[in-house]
Each structure stands twice: as C-alpha cells, then as structure tokens.
C-alpha positions as CSV (number, residue, x, y, z in Angstrom):
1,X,6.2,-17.2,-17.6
2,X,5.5,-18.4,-14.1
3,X,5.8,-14.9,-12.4
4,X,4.1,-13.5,-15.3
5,X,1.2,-16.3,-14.0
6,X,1.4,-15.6,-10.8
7,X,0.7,-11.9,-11.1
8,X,-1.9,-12.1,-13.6
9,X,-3.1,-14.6,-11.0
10,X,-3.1,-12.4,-8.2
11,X,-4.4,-9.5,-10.3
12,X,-1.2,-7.3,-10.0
13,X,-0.1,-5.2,-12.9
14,X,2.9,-6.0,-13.8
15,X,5.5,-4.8,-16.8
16,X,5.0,-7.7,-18.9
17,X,8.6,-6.5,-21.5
18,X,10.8,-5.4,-18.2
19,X,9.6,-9.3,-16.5
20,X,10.5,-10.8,-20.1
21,X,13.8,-9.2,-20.9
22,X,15.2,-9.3,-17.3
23,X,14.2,-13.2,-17.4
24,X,12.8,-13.0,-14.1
25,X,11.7,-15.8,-12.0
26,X,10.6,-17.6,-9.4
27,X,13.6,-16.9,-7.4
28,X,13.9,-13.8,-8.5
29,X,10.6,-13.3,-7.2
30,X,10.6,-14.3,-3.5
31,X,14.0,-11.9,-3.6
32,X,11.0,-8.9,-3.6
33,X,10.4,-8.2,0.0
34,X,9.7,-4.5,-0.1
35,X,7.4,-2.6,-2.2
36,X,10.6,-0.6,-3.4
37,X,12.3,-3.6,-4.7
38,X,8.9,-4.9,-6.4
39,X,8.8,-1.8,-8.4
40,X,12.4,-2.0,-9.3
41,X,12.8,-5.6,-10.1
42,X,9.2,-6.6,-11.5
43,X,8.1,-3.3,-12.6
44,X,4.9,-2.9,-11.2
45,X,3.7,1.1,-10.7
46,X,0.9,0.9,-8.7
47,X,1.9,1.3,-5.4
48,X,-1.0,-1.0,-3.9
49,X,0.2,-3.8,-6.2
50,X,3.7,-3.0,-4.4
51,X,2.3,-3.9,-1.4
52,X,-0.3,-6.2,-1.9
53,X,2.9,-8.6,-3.8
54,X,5.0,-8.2,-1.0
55,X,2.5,-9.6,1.8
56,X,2.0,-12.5,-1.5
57,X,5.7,-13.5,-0.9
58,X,6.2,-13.4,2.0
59,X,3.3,-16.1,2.7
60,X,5.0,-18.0,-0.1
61,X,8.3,-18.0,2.0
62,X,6.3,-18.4,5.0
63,X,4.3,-21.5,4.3
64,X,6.2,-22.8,0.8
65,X,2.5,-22.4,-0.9
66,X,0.6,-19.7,-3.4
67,X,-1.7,-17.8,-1.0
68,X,-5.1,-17.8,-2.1
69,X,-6.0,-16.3,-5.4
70,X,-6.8,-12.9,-4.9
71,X,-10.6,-11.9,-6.8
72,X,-10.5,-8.8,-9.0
73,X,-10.8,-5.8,-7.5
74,X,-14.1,-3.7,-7.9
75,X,-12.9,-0.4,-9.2
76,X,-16.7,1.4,-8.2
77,X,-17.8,2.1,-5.4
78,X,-20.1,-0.7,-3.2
79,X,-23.4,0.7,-2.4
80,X,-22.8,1.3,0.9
81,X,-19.1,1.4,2.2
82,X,-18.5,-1.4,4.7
83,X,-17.8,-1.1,8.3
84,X,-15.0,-3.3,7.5
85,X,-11.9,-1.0,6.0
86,X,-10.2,-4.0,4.2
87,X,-13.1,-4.7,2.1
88,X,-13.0,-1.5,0.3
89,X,-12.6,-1.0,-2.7
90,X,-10.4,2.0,-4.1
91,X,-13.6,4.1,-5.3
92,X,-14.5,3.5,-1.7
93,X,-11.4,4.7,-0.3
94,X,-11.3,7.7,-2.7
95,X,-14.9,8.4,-1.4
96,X,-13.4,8.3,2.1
97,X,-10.7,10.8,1.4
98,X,-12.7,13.5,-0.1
99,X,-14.9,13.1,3.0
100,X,-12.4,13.9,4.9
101,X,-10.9,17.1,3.0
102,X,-8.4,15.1,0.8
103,X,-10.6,14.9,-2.6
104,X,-7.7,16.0,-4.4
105,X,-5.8,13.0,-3.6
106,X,-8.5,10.7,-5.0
107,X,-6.9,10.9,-8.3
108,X,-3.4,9.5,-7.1
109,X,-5.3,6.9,-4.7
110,X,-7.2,5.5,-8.0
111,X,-4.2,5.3,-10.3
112,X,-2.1,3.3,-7.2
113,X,-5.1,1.3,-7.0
114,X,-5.0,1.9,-2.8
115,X,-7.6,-0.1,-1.8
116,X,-8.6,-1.0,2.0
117,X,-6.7,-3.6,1.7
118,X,-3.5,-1.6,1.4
119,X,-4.6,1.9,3.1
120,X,-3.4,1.3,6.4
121,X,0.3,-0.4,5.1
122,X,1.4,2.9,3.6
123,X,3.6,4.5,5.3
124,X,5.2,8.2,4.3
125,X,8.2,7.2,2.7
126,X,6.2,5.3,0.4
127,X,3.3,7.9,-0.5
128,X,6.0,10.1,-1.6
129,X,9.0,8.2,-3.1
130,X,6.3,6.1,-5.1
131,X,2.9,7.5,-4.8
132,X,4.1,10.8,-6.0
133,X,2.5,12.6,-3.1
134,X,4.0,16.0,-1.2
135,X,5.3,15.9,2.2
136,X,2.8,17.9,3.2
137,X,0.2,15.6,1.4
138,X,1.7,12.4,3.0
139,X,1.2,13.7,6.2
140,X,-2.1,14.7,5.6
141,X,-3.4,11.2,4.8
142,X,-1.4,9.6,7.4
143,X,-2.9,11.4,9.6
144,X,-6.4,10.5,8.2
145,X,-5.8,7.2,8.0
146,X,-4.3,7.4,11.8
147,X,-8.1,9.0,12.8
148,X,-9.9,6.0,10.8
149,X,-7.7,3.5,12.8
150,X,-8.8,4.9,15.8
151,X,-12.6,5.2,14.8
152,X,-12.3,1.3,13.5
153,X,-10.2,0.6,16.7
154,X,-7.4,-0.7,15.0
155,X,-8.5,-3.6,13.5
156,X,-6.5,-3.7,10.5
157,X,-3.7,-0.5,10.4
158,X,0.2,-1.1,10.6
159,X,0.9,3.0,9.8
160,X,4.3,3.4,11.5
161,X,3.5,5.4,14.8
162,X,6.7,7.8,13.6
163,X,4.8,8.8,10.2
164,X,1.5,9.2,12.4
165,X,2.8,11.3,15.1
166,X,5.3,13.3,11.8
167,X,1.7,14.1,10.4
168,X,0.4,15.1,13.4
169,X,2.6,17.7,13.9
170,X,2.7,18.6,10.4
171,X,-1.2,18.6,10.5
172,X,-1.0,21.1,13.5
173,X,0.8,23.8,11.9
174,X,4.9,22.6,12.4
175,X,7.0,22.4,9.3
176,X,6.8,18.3,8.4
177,X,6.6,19.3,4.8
178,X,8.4,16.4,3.8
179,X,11.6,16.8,5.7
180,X,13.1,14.2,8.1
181,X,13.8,11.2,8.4
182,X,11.0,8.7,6.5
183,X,10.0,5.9,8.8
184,X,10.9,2.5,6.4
185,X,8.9,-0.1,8.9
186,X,5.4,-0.9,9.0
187,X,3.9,-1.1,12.6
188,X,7.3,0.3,14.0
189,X,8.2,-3.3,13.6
190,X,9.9,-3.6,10.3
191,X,8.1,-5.6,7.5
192,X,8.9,-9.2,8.6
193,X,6.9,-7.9,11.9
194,X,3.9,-6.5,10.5
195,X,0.8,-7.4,8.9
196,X,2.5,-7.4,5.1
197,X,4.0,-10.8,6.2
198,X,0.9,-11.9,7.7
C-alpha cells in the first residue's frame, strides 16, 4: 500500500493488480534504478513515469527522504510555452515536435506522458524498446531534442552524446535506422552520474 501511496503521490501511473499481487514494497521499490526495471517490476507504461520514478528513488537513496510531492501534470497546452524546457507540459512538447517536422510522434509523446521534465533524459534505447518508436524515428527526435539543447544552451539535457551524434548521422542520410549498439547511459555518464539521480 505504501508504493501504491507513493506513486499516487508522485502522480505516476502505476498497475495497481501487478503492485498488489507481486506484493511489492518499499524495498522492492528503491531496487528500481532504471526505467527498464520500473516498467518490469511496478508496471508502469508510460515511459515518462519510468523516468520521472527513477530520478524519485534515487533521491530517496540519496538523502533517506520522499522528494517533494510532484503537482499534477497539465495535460494542455500553457498559453505561451515557457523559455524554460522543464516546465513544459506534454501538450507543450507535442506542440514543439510538430514544429519541428515530428507531428506524427505527438501521439506517442502524449500517451508516454514526455513532458519537459523528461524530454532531454531519453535516450534511443529507450524511445524504442519502450516508447515504441522506429530507429529511424528515435534518431529523429534525438536529434531534435539535441538542436533545442543547444538553442536553450544546455540547461537541462542529459541525451547521451552517442544517441545524438547516431541521429545525426542517421538525420544526414547514413543508415542509423535503428541498428547499433543503443547507448544505455544518460549524459555518457551512466545513470548514477546524470541528472536522473539529481
């Protein structure tokens, strides 16, 4: 019941049956440490939850405390889309990607819930093993995302450089489409490194 809490808590959607009949708990819990494992273990589906759980845990290894309860997130979009890329919300980050050719993707962005608090975690491996995204469309929006943290001068983005400079290529006519070796670290540092433990 505590994990069940927590994420209602934290606003994650969560598999309320799986969480009850694999008696998970607290322990269980802080054993989640990728978003791989979060949607194994707790079964949570949308990808941003994956992520946005996993930087929860690790500040409850971190400092031994909840982190701060996490507000609802706005599902339309803000008036004006802020300057600031974390404080979207996911219609404003679907708005963004059909500004920038990938429209078609706004339908996977909205059901992961990939807000800007999550955009610039995701790395390839994790668009396509769990976002259901194409090679090809993984590189795409890595590359996107790679030109929006240079526009906003990196103030927030832990896209692994491999995925970016993968898309890049990909995005420039060589054949990424989704073969090679996916980059599993955030930042190039590994998740313990990166901003999902911050």
């Amino acid at each position: 019941d505590d994990v069940l809490l927590f994420a209602t808590r934290q606003h994650i959607r969560v598999d309320t049956e799986h969480i009850q009949s694999a008696s998970i708990d607290g322990s269980s819990l802080v054993q989640c440490d990728t978003p791989r494992i979060v949607a194994g273990i707790l079964g949570v589906k949308p990808l941003g939850d994956c992520i946005r759980l996993v930087g929860d845990i690790a500040h409850i290894k971190r400092h031994g405390t909840l982190p701060a309860m996490r507000l609802a997130m706005p599902r339309e979009q803000a008036a004006e889309r802020s300057a600031d890329v974390s404080q979207w919300t996911v219609a404003d980050v679907c708005a963004w990607a059909a500004s920038v050719g990938l429209g078609e993707l706004s339908g996977k962005l909205d059901e992961h819930r990939i807000g800007g608090d999550v955009l610039g975690k995701l790395t390839r491996e994790q668009l396509c093993t769990m976002g259901g995204l194409t090679g090809e469309q993984a590189d795409r929006l890595v590359a996107e995302i790679g030109k929006l943290r240079e526009a906003t001068e990196g103030l927030l983005w832990c896209v692994t450089e491999t995925d970016v400079r993968r898309a890049g290529s990909s995005a420039a006519g060589a054949d990424g489409g989704g073969q090679g070796e996916p980059s599993d670290s955030v930042g190039g540092r590994g998740v313990a490194g990166s901003s999902l433990a911050a």
